[in-house]
C-alpha positions as a Markdown table, in Angstrom:
| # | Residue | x | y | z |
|---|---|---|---|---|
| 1 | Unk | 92.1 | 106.1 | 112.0 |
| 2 | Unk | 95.0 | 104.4 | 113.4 |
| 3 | Unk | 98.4 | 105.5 | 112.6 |
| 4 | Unk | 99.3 | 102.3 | 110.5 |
| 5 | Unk | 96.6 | 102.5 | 108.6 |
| 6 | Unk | 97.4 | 105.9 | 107.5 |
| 7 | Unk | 100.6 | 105.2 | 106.6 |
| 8 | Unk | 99.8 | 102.3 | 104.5 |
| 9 | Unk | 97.0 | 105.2 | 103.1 |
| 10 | Unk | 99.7 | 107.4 | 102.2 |
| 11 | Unk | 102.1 | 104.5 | 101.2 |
| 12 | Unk | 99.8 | 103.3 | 98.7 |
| 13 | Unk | 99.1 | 106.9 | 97.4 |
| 14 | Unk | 102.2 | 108.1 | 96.6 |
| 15 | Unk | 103.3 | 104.5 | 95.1 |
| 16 | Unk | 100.3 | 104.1 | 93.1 |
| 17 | Unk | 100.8 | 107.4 | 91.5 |
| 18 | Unk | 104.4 | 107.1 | 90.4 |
| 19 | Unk | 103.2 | 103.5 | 88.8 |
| 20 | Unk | 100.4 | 105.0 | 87.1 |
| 21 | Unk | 102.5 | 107.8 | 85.8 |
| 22 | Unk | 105.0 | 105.2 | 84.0 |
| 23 | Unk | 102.8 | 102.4 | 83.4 |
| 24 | Unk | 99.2 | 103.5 | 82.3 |
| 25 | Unk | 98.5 | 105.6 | 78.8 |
| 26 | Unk | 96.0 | 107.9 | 78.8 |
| 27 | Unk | 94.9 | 109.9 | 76.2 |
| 28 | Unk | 96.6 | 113.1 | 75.5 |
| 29 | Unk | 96.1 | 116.4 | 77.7 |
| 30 | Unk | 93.9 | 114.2 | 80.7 |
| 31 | Unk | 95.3 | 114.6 | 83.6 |
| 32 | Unk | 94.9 | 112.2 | 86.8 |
| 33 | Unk | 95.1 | 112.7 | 90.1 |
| 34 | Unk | 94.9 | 110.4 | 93.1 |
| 35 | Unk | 93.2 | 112.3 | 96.5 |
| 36 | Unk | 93.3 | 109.5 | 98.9 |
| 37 | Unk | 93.3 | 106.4 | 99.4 |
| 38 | Unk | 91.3 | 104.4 | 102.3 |
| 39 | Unk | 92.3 | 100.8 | 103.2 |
| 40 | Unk | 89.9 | 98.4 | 104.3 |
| 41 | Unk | 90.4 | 97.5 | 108.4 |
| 42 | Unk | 91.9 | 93.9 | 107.3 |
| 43 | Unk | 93.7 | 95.9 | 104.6 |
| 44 | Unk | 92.7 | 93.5 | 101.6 |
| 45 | Unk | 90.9 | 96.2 | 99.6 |
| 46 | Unk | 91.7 | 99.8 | 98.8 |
| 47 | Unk | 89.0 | 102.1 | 97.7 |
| 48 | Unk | 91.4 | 104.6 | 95.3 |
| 49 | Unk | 89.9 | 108.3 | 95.0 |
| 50 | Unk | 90.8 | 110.2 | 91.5 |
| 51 | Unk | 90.3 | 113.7 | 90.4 |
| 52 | Unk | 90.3 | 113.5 | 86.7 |
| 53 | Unk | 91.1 | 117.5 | 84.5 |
| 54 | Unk | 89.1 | 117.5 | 82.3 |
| 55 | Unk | 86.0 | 116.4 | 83.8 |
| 56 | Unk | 83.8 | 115.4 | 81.0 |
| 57 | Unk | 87.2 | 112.6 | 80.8 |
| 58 | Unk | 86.2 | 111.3 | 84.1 |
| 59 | Unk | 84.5 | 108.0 | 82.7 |
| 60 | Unk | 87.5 | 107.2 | 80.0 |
| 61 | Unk | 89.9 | 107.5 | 83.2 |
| 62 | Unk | 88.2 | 105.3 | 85.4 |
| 63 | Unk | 87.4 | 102.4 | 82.8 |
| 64 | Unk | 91.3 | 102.5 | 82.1 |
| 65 | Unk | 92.5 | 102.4 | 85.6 |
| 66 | Unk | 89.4 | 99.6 | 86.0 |
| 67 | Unk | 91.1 | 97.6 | 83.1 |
| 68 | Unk | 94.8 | 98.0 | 84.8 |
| 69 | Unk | 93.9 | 97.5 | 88.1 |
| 70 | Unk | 95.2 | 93.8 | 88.3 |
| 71 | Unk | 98.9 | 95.0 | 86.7 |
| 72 | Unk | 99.0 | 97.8 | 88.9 |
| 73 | Unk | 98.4 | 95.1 | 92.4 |
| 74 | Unk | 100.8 | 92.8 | 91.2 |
| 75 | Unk | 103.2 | 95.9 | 90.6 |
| 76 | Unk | 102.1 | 97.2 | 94.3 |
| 77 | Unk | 102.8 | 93.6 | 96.1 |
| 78 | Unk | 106.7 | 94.2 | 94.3 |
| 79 | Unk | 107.6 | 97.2 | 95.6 |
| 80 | Unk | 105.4 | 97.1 | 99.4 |
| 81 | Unk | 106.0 | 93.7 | 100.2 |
| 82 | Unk | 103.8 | 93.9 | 103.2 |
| 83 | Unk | 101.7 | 90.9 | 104.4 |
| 84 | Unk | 98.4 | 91.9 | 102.7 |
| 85 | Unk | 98.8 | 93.9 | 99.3 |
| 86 | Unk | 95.3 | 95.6 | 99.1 |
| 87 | Unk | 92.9 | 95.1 | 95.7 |
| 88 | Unk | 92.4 | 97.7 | 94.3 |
| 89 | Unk | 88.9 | 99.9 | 93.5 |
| 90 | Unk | 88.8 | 103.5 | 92.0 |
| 91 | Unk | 86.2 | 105.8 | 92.3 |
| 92 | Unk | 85.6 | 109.4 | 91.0 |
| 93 | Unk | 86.1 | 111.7 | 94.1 |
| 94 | Unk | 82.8 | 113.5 | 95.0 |
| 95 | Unk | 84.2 | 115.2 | 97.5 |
| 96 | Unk | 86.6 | 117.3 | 94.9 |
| 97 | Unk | 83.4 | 117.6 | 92.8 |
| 98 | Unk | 81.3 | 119.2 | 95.6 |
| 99 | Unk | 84.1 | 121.4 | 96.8 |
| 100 | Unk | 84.1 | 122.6 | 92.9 |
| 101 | Unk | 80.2 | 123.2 | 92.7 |
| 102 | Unk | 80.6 | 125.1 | 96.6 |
| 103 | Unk | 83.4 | 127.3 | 95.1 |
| 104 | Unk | 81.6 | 128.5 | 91.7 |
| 105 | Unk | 78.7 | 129.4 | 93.7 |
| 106 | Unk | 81.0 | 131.4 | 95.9 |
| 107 | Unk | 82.2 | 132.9 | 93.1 |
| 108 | Unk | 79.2 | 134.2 | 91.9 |
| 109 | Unk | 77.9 | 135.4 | 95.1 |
| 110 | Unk | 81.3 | 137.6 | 95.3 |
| 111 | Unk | 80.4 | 139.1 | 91.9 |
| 112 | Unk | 76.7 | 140.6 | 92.8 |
C-alpha cells in the first residue's frame, strides 16, 4: 500500500470516528468501533470496517451507519477537502470476529 493511501486510510479513520461519535445515535450501552478503513486505488469508495460490543447489536449498527452514510460523506468532503471524498460502505469486521473465536479456543485449551 502506498504511503498516501495510508494516510488517507488513517485520515478517514480517525475523522469518521469523531463524526460518528457526535452525529449518529445509537441505542444505549452499544458500542462502535471503526478498525480500518481501505480506500479504493482511485479513492472514490471506502470500505469502513466496525467492531460492534455487543455483538448480537452488530446488525442494528450497521443498518444505522447504512442509513447515515450519505450525511456522514457530505460531513467528510467539509472537513478533508481533498480532490476525491470517498463513498462510503461499512462492513462488520470478520477479521475481529475470527481473532475472537481463535482466542476462546485458546482459552479453553489453557484450562485442560
Amino acid at each position: 500500500m502506498s504511503q498516501r493511501k495510508a494516510k488517507i486510510n488513517e485520515l478517514i479513520k480517525n475523522q469518521l470516528a469523531q463524526l460518528i461519535l457526535r452525529e449518529i445515535e445509537f441505542p444505549q450501552n452499544l458500542l462502535v468501533t471503526i478498525t480500518r478503513v481501505d480506500t479504493s486505488p482511485d479513492f472514490k469508495v471506502a470500505k469502513v470496517f466496525i467492531t460492534v460490543i455487543p455483538e448480537n447489536m452488530r446488525g442494528s449498527a450497521l443498518k444505522i451507519l447504512i442509513k447515515n452514510s450519505k450525511t456522514l460523506h457530505q460531513d467528510l468532503i467539509k472537513i478533508l477537502k481533498t480532490k476525491f471524498t470517498p463513498n462510503l460502505n461499512f462492513y462488520i469486521d470478520e477479521q475481529e470476529v475470527f481473532a475472537d473465536e481463535v482466542d476462546k479456543i485458546l482459552d479453553e485449551i489453557r484450562k485442560r
